[in-house]
N, CA, C, O and CB atoms as a CASP TS submission, in Angstrom:
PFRMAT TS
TARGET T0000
AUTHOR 0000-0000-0000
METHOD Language model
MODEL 1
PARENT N/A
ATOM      1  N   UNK     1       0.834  -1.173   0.000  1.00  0.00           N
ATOM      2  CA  UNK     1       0.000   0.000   0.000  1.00  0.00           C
ATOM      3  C   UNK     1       0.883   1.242   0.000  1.00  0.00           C
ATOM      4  O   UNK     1       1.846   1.288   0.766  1.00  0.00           O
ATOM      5  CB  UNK     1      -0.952  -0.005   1.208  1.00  0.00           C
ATOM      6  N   UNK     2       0.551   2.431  -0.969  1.00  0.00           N
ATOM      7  CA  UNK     2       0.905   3.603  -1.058  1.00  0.00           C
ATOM      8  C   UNK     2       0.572   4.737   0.157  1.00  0.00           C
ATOM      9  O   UNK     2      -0.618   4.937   0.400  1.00  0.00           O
ATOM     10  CB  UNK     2       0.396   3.889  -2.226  1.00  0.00           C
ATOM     11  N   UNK     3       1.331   5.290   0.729  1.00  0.00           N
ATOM     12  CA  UNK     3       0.826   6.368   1.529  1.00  0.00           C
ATOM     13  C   UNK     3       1.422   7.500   1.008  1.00  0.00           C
ATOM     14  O   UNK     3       2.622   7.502   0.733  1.00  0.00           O
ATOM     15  CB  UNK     3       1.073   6.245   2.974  1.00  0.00           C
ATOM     16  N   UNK     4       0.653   8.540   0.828  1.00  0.00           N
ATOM     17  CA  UNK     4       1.191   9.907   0.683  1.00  0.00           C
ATOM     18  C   UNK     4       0.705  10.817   1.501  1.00  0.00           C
ATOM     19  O   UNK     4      -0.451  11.220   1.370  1.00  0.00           O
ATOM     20  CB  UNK     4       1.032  10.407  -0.515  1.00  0.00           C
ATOM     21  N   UNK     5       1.428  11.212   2.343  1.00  0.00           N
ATOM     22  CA  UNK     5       1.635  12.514   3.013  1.00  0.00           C
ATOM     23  C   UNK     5       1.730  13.972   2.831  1.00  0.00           C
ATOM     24  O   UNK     5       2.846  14.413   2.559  1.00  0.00           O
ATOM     25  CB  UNK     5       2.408  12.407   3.389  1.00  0.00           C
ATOM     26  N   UNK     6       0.539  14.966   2.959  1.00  0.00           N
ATOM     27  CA  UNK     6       1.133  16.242   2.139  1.00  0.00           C
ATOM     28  C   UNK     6       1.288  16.913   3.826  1.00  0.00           C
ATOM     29  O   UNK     6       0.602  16.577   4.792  1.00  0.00           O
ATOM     30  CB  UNK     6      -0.189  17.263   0.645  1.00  0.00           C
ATOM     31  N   UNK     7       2.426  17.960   3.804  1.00  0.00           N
ATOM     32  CA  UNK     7       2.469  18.463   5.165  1.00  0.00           C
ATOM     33  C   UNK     7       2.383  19.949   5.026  1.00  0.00           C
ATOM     34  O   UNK     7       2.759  20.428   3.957  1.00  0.00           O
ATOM     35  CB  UNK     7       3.759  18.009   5.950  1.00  0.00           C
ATOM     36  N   UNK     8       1.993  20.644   5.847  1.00  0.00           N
ATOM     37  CA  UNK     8       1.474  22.145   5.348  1.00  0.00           C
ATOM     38  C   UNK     8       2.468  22.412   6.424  1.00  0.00           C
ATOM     39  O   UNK     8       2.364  21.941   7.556  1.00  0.00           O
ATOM     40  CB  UNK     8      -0.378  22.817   5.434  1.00  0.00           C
ATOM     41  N   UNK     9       3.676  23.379   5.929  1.00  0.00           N
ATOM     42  CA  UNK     9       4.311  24.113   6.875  1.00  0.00           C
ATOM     43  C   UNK     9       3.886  25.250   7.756  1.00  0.00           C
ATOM     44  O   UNK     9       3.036  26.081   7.437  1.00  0.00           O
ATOM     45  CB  UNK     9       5.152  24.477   6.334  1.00  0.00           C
ATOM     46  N   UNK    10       4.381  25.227   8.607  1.00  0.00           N
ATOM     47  CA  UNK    10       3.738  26.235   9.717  1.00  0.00           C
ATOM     48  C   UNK    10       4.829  27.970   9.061  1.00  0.00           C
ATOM     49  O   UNK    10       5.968  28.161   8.635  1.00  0.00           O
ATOM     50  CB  UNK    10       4.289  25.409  11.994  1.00  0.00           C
ATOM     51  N   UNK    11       3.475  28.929   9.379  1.00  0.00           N
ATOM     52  CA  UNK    11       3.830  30.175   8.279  1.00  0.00           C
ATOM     53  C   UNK    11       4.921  30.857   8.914  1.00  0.00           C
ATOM     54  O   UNK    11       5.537  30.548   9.934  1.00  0.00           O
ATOM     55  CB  UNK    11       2.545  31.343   7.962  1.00  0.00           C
ATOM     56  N   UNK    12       5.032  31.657   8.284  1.00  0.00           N
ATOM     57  CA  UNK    12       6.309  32.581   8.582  1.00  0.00           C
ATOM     58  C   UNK    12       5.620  33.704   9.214  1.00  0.00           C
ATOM     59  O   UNK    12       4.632  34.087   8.587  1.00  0.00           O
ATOM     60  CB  UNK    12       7.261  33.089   7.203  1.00  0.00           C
ATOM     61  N   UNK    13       5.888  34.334  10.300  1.00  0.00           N
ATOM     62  CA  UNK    13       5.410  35.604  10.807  1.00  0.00           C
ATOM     63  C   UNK    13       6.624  36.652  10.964  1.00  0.00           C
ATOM     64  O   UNK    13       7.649  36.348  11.573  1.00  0.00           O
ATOM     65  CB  UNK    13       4.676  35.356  12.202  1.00  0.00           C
ATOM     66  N   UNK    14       6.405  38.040  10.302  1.00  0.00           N
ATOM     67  CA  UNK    14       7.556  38.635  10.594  1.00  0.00           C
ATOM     68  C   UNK    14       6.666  39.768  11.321  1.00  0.00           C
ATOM     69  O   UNK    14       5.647  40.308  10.890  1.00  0.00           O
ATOM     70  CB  UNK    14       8.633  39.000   9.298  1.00  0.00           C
ATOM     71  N   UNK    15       7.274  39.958  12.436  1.00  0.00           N
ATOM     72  CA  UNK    15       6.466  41.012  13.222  1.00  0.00           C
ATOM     73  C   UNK    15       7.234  42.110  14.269  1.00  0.00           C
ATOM     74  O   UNK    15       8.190  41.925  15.023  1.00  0.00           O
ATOM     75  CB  UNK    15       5.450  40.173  14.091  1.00  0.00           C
ATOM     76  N   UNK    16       6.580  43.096  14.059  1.00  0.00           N
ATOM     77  CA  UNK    16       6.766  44.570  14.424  1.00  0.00           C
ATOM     78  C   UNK    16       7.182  44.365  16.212  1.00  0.00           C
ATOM     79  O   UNK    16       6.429  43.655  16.878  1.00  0.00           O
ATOM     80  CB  UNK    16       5.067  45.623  14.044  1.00  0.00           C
ATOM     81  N   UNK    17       8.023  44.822  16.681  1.00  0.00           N
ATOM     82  CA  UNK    17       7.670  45.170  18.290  1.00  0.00           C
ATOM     83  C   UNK    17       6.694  45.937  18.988  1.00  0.00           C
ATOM     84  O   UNK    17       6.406  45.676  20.156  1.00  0.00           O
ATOM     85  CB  UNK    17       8.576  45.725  18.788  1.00  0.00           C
ATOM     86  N   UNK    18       6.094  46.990  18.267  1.00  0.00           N
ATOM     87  CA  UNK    18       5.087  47.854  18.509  1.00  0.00           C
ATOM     88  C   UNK    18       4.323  47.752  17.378  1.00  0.00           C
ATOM     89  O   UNK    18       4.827  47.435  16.301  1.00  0.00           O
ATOM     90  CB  UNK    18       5.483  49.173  18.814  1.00  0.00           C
ATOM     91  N   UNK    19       3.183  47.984  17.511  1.00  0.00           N
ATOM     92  CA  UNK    19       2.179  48.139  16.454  1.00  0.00           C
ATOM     93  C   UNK    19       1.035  49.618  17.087  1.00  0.00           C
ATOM     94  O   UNK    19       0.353  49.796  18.096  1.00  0.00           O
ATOM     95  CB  UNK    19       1.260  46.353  16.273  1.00  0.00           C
ATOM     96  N   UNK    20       1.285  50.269  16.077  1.00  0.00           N
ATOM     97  CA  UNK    20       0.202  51.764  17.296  1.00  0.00           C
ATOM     98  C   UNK    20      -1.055  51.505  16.497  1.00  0.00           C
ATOM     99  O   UNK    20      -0.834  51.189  15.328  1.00  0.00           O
ATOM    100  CB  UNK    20       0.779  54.151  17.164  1.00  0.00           C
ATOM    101  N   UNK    21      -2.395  51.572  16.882  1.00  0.00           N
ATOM    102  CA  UNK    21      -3.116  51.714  16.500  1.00  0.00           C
ATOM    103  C   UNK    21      -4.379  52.849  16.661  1.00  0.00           C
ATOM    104  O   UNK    21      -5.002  52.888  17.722  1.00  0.00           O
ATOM    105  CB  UNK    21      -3.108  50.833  16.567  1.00  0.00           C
ATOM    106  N   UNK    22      -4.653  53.599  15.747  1.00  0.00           N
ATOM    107  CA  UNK    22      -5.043  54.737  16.125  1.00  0.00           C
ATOM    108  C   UNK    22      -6.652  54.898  16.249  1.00  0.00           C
ATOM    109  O   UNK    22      -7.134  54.516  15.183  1.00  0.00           O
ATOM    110  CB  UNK    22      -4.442  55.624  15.242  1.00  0.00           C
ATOM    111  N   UNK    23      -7.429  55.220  16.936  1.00  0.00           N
ATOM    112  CA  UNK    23      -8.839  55.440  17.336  1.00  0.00           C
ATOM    113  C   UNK    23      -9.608  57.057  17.513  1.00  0.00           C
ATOM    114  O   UNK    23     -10.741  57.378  17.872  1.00  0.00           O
ATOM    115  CB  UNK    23      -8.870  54.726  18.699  1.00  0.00           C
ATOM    116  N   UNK    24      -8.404  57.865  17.076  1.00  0.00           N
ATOM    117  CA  UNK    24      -8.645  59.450  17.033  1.00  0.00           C
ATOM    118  C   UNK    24      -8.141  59.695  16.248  1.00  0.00           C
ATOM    119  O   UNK    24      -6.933  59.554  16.056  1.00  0.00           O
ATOM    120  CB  UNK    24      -8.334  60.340  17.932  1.00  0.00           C
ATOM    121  N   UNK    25      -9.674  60.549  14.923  1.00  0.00           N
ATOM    122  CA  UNK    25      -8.971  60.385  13.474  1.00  0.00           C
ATOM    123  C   UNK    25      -8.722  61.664  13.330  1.00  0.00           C
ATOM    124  O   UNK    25      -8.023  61.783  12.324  1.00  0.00           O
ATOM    125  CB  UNK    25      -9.799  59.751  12.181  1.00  0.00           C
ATOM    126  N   UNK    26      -9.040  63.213  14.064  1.00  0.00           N
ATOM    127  CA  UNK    26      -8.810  63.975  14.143  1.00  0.00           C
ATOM    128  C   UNK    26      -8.824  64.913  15.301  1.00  0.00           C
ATOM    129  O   UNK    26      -9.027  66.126  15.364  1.00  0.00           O
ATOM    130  CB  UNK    26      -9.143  64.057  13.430  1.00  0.00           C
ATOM    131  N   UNK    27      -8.608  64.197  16.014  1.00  0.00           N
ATOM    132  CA  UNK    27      -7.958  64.688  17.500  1.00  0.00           C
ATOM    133  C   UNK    27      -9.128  64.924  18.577  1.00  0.00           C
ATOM    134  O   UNK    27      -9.020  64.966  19.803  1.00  0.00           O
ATOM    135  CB  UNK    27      -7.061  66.259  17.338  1.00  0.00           C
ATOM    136  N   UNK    28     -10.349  65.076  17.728  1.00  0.00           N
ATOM    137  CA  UNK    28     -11.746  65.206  18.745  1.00  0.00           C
ATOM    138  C   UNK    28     -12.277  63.842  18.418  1.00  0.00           C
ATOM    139  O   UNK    28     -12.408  63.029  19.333  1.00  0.00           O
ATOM    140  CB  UNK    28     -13.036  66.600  18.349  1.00  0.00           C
ATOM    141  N   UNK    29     -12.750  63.371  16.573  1.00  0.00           N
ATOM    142  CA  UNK    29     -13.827  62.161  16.925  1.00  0.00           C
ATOM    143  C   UNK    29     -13.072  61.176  17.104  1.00  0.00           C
ATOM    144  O   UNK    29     -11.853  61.238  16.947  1.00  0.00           O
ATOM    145  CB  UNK    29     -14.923  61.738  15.878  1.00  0.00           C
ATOM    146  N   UNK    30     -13.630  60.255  17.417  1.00  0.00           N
ATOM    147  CA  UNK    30     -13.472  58.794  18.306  1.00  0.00           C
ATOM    148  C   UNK    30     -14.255  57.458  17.726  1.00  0.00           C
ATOM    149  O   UNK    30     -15.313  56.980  18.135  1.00  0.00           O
ATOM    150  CB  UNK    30     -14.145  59.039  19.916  1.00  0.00           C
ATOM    151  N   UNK    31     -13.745  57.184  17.074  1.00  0.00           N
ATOM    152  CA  UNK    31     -14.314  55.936  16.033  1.00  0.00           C
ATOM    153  C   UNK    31     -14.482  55.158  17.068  1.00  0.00           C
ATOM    154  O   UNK    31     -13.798  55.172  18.092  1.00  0.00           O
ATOM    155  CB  UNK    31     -13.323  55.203  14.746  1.00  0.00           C
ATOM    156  N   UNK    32     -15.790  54.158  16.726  1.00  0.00           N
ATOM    157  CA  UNK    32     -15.654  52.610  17.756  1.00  0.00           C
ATOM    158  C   UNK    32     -14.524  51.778  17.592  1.00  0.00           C
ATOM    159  O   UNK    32     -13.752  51.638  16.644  1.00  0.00           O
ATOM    160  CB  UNK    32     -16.836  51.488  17.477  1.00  0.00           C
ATOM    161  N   UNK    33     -14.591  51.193  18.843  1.00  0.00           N
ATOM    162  CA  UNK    33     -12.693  50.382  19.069  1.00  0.00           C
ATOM    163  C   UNK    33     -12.993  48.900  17.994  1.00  0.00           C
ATOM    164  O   UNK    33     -13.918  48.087  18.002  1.00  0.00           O
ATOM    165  CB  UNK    33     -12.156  49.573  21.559  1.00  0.00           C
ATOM    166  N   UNK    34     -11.887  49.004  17.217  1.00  0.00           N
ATOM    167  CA  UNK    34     -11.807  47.821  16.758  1.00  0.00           C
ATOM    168  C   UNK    34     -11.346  46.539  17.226  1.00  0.00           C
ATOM    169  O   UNK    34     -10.231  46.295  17.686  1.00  0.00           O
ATOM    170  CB  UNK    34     -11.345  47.987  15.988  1.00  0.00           C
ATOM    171  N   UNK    35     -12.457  45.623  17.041  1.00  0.00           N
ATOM    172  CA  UNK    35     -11.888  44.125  17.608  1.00  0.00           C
ATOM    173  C   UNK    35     -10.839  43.716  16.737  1.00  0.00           C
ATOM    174  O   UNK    35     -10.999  43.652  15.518  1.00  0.00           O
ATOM    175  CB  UNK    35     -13.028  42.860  17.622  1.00  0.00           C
ATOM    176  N   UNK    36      -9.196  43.287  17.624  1.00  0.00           N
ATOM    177  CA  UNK    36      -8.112  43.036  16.740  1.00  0.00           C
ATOM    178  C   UNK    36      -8.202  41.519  17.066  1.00  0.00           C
ATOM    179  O   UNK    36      -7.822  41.239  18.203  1.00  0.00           O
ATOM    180  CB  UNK    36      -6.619  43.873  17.034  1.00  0.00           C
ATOM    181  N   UNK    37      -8.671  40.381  16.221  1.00  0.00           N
ATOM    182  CA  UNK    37      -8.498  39.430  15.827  1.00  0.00           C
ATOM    183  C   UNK    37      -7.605  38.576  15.197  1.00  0.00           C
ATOM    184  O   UNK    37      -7.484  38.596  13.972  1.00  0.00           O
ATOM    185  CB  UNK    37      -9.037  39.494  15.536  1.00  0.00           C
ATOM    186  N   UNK    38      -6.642  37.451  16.266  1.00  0.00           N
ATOM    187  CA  UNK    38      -5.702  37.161  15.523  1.00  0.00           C
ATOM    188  C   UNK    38      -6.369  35.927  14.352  1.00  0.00           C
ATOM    189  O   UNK    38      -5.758  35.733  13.301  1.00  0.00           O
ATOM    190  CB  UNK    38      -4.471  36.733  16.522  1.00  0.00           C
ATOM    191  N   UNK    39      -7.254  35.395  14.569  1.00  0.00           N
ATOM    192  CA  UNK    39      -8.365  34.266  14.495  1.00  0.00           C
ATOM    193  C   UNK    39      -6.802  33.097  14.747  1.00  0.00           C
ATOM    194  O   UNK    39      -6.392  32.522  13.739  1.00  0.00           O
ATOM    195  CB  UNK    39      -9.624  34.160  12.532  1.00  0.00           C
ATOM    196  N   UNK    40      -6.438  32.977  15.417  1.00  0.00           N
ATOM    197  CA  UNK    40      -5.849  31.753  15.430  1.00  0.00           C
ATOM    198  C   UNK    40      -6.267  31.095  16.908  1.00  0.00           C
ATOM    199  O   UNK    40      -6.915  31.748  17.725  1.00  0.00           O
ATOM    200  CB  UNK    40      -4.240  31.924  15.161  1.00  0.00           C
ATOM    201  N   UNK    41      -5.873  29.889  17.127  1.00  0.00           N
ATOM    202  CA  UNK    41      -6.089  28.852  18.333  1.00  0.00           C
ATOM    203  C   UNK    41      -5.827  29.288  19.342  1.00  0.00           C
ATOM    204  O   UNK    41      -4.618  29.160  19.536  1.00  0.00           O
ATOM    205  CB  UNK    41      -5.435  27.716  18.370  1.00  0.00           C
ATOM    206  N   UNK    42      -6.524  29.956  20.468  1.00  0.00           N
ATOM    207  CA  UNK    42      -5.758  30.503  21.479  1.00  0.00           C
ATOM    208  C   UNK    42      -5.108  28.622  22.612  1.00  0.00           C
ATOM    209  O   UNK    42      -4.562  28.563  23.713  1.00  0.00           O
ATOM    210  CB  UNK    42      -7.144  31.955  22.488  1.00  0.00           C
ATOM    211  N   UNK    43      -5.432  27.723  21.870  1.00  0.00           N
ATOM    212  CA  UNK    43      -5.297  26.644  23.116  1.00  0.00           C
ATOM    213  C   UNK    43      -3.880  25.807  22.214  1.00  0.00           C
ATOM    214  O   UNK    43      -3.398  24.701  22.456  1.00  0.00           O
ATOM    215  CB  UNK    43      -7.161  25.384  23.485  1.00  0.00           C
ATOM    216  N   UNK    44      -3.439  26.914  21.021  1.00  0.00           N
ATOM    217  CA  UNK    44      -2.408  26.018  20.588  1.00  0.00           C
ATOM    218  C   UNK    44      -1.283  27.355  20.457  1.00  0.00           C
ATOM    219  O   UNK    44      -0.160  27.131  20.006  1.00  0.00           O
ATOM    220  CB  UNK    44      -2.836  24.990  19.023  1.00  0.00           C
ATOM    221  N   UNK    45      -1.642  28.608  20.843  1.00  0.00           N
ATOM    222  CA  UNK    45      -0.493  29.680  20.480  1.00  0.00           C
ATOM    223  C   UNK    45      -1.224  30.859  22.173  1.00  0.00           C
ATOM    224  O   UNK    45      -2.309  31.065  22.717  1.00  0.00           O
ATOM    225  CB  UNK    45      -0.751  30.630  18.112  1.00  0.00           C
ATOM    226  N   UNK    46      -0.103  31.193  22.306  1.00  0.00           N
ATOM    227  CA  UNK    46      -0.161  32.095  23.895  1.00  0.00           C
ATOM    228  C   UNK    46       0.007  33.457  23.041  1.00  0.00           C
ATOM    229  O   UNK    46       0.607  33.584  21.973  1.00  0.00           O
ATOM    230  CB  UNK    46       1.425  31.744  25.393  1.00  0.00           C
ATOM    231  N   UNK    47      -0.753  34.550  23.870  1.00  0.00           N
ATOM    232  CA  UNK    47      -0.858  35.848  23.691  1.00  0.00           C
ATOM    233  C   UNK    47      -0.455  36.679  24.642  1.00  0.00           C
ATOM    234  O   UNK    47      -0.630  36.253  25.783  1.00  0.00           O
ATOM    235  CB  UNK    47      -1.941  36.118  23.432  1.00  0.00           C
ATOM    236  N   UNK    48       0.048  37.773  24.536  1.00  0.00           N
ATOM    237  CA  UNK    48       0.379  38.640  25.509  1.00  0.00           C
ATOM    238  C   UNK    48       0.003  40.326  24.788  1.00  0.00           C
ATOM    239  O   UNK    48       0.819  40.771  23.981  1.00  0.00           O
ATOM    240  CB  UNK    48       2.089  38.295  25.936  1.00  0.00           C
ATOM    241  N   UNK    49      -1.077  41.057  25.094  1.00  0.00           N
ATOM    242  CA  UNK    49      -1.296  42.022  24.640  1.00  0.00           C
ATOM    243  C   UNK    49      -0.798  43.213  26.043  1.00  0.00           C
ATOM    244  O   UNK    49      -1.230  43.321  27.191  1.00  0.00           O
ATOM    245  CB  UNK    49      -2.794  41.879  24.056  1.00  0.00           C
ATOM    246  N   UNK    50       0.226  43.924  25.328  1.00  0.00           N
ATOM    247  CA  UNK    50       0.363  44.889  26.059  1.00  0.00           C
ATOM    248  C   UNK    50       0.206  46.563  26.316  1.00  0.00           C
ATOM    249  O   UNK    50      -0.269  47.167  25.354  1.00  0.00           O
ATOM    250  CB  UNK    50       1.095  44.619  26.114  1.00  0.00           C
ATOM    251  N   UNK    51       0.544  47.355  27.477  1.00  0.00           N
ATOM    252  CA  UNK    51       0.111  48.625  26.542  1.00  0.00           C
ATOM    253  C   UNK    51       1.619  49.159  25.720  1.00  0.00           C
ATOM    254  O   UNK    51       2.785  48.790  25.861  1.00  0.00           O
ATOM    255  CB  UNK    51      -0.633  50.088  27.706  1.00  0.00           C
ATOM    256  N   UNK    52       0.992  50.165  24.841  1.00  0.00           N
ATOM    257  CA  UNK    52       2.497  50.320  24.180  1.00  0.00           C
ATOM    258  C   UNK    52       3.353  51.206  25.180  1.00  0.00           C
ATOM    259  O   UNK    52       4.483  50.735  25.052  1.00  0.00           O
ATOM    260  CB  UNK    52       2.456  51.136  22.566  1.00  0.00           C
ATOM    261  N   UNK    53       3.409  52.016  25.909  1.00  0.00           N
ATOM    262  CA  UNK    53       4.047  53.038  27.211  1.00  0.00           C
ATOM    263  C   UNK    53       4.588  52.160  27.848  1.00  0.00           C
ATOM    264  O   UNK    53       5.776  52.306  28.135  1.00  0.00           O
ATOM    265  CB  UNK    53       3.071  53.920  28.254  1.00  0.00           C
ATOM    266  N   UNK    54       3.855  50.943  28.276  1.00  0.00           N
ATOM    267  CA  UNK    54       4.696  50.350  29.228  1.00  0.00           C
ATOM    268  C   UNK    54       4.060  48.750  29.065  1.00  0.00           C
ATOM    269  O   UNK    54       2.926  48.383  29.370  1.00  0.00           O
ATOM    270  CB  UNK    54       4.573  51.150  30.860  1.00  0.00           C
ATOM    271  N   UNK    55       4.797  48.208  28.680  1.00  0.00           N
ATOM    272  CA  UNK    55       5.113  46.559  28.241  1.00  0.00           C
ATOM    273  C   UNK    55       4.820  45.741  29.556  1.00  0.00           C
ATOM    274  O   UNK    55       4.365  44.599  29.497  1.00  0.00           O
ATOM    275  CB  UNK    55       6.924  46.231  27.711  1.00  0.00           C
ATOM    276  N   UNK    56       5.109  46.396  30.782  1.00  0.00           N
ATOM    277  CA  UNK    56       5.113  45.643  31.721  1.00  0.00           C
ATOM    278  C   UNK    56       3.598  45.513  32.584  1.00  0.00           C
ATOM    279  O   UNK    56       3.237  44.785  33.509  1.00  0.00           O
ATOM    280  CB  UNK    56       6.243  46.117  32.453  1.00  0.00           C
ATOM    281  N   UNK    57       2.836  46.730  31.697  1.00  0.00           N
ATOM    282  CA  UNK    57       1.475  46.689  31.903  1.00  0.00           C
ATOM    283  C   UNK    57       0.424  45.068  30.464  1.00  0.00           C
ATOM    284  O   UNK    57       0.472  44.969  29.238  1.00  0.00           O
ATOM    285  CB  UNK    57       1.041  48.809  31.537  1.00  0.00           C
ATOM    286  N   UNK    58      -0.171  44.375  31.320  1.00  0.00           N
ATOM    287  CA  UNK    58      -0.811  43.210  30.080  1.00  0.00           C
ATOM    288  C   UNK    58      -2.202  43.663  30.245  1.00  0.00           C
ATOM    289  O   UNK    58      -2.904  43.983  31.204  1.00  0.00           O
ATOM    290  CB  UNK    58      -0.637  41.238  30.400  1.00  0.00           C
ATOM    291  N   UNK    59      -2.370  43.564  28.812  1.00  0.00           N
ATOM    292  CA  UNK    59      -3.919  43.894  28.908  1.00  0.00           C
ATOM    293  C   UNK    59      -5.022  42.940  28.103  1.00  0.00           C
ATOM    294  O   UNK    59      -6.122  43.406  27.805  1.00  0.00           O
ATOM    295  CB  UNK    59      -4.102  45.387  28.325  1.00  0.00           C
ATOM    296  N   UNK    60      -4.737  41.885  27.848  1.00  0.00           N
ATOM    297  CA  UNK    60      -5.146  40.786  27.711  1.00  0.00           C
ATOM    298  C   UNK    60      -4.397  39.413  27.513  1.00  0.00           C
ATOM    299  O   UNK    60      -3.185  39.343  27.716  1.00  0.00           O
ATOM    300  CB  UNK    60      -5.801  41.011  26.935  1.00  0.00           C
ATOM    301  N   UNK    61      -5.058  38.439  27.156  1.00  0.00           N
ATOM    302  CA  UNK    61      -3.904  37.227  27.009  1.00  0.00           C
ATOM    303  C   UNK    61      -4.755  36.025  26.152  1.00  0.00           C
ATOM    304  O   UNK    61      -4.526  34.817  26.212  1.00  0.00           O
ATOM    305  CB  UNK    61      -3.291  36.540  28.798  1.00  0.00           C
ATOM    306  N   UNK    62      -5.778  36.683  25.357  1.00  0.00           N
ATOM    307  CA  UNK    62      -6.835  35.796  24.723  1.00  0.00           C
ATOM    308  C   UNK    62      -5.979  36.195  23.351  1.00  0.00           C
ATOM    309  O   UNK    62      -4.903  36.794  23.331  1.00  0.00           O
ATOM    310  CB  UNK    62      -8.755  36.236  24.908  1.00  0.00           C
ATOM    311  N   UNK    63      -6.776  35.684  22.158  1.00  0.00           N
ATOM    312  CA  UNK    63      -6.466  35.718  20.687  1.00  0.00           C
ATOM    313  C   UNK    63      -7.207  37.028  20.208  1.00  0.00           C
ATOM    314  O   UNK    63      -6.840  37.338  19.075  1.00  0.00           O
ATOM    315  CB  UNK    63      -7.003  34.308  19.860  1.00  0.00           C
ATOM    316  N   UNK    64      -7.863  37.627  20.586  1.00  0.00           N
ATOM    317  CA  UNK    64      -8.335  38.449  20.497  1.00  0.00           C
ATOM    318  C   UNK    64      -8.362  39.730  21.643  1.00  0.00           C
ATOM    319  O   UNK    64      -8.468  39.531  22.853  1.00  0.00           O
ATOM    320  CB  UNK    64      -9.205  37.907  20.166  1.00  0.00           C
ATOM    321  N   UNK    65      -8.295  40.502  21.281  1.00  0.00           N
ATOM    322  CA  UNK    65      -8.342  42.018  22.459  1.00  0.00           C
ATOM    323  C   UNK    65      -9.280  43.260  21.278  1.00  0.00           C
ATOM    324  O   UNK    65      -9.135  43.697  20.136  1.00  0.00           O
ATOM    325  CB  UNK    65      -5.966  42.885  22.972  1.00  0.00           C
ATOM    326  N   UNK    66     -10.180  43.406  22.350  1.00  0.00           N
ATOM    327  CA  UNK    66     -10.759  45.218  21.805  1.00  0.00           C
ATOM    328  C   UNK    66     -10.063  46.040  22.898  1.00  0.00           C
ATOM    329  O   UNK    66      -9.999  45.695  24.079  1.00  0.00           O
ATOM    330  CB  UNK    66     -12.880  45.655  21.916  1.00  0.00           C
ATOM    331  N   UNK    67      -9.527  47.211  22.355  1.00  0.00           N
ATOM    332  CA  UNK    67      -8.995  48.519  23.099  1.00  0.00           C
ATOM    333  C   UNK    67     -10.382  48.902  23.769  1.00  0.00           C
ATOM    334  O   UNK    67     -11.491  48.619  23.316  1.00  0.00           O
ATOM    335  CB  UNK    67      -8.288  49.863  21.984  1.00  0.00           C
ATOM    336  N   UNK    68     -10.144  49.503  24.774  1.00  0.00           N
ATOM    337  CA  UNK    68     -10.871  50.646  25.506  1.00  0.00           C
ATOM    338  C   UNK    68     -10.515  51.729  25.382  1.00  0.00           C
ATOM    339  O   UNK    68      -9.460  52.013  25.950  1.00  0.00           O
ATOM    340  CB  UNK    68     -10.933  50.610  26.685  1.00  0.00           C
ATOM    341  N   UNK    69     -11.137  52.674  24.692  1.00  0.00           N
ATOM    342  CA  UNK    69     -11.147  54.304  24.379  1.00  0.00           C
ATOM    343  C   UNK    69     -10.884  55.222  25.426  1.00  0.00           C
ATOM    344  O   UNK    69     -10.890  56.433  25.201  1.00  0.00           O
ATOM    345  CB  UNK    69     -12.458  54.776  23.890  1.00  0.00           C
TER
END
């Protein structure tokens, strides 16, 4: 018997140390906070969302985080 195997490599991520994301498009209005969705497995990859000022502050640890305005 023949077996063939196809194997899907695991992707390449090249990623930023900071990422700013902005919610004040002109200094008064205030767009609703966007849900940042990694959609990946949170029970097969760990998260650490932090603030950008200070790293040592976590502000979530799911696959997903919405900012608070």
């Amino acid at each position: 018997t023949t077996l063939e195997l196809q194997v899907a490599p695991i992707p390449s991520f090249v990623l930023e140390d900071v990422y700013v994301l902005c919610t004040d498009t002109n200094g008064t209005e205030v767009v609703g906070s966007p849900l940042m969705d990694t959609g990946l497995d949170a029970s097969a990859y760990s998260f650490e969302w932090s603030e950008a000022t200070d790293p040592a502050v976590v502000l979530g640890t799911d696959s997903s985080y919405m900012p608070t305005v």
